[in-house]
Backbone as CSV, one residue per row, in Angstrom:
resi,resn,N_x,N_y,N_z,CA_x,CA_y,CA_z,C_x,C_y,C_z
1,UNK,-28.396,1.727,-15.859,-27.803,1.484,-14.564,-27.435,2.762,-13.843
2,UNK,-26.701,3.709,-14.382,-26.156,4.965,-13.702,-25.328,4.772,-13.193
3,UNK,-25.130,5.550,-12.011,-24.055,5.355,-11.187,-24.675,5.384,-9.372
4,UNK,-24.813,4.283,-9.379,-24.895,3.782,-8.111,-23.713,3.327,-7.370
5,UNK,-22.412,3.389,-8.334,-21.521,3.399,-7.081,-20.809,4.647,-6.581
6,UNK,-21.855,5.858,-6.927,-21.080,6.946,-6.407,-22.337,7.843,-6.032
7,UNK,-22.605,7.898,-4.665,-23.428,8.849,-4.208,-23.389,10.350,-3.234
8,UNK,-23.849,11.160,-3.877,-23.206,12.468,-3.415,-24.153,13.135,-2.589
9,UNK,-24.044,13.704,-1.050,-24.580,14.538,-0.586,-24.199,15.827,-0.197
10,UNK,-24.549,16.493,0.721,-23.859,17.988,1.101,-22.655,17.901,1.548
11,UNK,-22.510,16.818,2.466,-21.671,16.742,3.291,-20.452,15.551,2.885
12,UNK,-20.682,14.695,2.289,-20.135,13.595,1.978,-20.178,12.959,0.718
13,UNK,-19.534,12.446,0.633,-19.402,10.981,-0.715,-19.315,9.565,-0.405
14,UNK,-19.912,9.408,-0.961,-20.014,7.879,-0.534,-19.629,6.997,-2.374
15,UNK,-18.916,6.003,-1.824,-18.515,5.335,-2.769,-18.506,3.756,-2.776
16,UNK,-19.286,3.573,-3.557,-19.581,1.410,-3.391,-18.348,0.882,-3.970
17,UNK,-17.361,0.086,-3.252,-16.503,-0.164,-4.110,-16.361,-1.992,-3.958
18,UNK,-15.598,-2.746,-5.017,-15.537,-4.040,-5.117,-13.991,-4.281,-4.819
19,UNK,-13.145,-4.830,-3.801,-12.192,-4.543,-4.012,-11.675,-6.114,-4.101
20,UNK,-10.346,-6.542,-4.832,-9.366,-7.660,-5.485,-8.375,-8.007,-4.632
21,UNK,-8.134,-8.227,-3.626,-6.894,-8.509,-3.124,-5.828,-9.415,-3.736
22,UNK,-4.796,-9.444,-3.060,-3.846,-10.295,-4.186,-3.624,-10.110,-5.311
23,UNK,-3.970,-8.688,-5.801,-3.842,-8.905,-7.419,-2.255,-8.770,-7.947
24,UNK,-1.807,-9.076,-9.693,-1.392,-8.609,-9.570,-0.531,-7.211,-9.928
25,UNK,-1.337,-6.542,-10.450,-1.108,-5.131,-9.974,-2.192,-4.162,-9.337
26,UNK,-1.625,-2.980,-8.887,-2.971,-2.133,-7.939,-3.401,-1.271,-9.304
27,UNK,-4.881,-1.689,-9.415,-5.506,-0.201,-10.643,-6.904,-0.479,-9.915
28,UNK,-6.984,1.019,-10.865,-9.340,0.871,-10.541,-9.503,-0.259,-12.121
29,UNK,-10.327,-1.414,-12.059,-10.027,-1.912,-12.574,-11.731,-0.950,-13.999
30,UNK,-12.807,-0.685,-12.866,-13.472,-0.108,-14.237,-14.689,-0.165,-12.762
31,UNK,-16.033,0.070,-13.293,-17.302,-0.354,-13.395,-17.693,-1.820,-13.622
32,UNK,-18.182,-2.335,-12.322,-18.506,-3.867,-12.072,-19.835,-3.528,-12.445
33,UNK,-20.446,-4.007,-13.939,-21.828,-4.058,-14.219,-22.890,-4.766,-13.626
34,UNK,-22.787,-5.813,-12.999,-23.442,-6.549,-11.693,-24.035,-6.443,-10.728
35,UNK,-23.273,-5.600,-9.864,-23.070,-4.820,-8.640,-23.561,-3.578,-8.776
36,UNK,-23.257,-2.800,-9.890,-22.857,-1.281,-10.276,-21.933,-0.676,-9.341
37,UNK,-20.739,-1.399,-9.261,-19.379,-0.500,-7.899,-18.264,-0.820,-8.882
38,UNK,-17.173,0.299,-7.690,-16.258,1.083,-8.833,-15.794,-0.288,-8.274
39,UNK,-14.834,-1.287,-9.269,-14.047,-2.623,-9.031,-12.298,-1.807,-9.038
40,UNK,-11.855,-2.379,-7.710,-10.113,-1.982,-7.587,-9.742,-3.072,-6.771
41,UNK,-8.323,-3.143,-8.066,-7.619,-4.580,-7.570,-6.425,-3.929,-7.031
42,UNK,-6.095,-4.448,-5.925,-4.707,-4.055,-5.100,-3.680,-5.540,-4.673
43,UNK,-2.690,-4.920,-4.750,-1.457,-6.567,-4.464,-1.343,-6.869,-2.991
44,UNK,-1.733,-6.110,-2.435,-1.533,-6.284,-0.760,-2.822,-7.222,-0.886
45,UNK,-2.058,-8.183,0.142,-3.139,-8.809,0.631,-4.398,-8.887,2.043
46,UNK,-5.290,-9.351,2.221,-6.440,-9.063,2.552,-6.053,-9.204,4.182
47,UNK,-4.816,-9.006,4.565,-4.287,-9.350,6.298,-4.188,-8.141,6.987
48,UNK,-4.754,-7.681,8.120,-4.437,-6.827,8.990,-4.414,-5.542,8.143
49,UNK,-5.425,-5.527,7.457,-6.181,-3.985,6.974,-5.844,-3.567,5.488
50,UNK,-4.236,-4.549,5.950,-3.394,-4.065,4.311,-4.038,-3.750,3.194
51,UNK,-4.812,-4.441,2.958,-5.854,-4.472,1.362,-6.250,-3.271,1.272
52,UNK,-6.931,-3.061,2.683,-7.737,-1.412,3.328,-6.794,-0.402,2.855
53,UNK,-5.888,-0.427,3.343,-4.723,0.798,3.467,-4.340,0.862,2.040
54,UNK,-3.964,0.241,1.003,-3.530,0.403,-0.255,-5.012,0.904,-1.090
55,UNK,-6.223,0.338,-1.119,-7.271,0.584,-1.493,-7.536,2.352,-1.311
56,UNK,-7.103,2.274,-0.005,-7.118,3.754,0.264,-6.106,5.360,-0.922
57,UNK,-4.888,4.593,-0.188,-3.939,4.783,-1.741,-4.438,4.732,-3.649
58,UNK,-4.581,3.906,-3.575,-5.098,3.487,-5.217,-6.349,4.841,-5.443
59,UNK,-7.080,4.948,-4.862,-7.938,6.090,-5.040,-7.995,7.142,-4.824
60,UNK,-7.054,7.555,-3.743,-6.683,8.531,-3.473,-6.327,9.650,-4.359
């Protein structure tokens, strides 16, 4: 499989990610073998970006 959820160029990174809303706690939860993307569950829920904004956090 590799890593197809992390692709690197000169300029940028790009990252495939699966993300959990509602969970309940915020972690990277691992490698979604399926998909091949990094899976992160966050407790905010999926309203008005929130999920976005903590997702952001959690990886940061």
């Amino acid at each position: 499989m590799g890593s197809e959820w992390l692709r690197l160029s000169a300029s940028s990174t790009l990252v495939e990610v699966d993300i959990q809303p509602s969970a309940k706690r915020s972690e990277v939860v691992g490698i979604e073998p399926w998909r091949g993307r990094l899976k992160v569950a966050v407790r905010a829920p999926p309203v008005d970006g929130e999920a976005n904004a903590e997702l952001i956090e959690v990886v940061a």
